[in-house]
N, C-alpha and C positions, 0 to 999 in steps of 0.2 A: 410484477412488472420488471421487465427487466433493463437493466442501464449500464451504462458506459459511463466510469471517471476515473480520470489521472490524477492523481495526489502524490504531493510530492513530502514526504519524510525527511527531516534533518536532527541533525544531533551528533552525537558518534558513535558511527554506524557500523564497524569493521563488516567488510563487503561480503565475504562468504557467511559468515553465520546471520545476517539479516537476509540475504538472498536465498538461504537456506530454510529461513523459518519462516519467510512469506511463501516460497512455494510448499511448504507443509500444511501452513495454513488457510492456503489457497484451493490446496486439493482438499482440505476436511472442507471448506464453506461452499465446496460446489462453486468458486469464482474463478474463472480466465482472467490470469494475470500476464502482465505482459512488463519486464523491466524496461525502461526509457533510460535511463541511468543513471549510473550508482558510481559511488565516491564514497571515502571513508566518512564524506558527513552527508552525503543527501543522495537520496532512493527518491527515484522517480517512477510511479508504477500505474500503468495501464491497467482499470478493472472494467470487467464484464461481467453483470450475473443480476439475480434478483438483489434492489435495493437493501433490503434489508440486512443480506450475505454483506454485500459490497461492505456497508457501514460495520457488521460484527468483524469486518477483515482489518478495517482501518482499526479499529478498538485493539486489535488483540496486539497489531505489528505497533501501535503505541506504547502498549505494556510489556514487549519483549522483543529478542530472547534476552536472557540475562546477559550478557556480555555486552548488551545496545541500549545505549541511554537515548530514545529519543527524544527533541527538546519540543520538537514543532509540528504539526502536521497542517497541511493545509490541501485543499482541492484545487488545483489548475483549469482553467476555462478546455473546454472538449467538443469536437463538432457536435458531436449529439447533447449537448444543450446544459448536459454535468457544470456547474459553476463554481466558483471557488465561494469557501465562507467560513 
């Protein structure tokens, strides 16, 4: 099944190497990312793809790159029905 959700990342974030390692690991999980936007503390980021991509994409941009502590993540409300939690 495939879905649509924005989640938004904060922490500290330096903008090119976290915008760098979600689109890396955006193209290995087979998800349409789409940045909403970014600051050096919060990444807002449009996903498309099978559920389960979606979530291994959030997991990983949680864990990395090293240079990016992230504190928080959370899911933002989305027309197609993605909710926060």
């Amino acid at each position: 099944m495939t879905t649509t959700v924005t989640v938004e990342f904060t922490g500290d974030l330096p903008p090119a190497p976290f915008a760098a390692f979600a689109a890396h690991r955006a193209a290995r999980l087979s998800v349409v990312h789409e940045v909403v936007a970014q600051d050096a503390g919060r990444a807002v980021i449009r996903l498309t793809g099978a559920a389960a991509l979606v979530e291994a994409f959030e997991m990983a941009l949680s864990l990395g790159p090293a240079e990016c502590l992230v504190r928080d993540v959370r899911r933002l409300e989305t027309a197609s029905g993605g909710g926060a939690r």
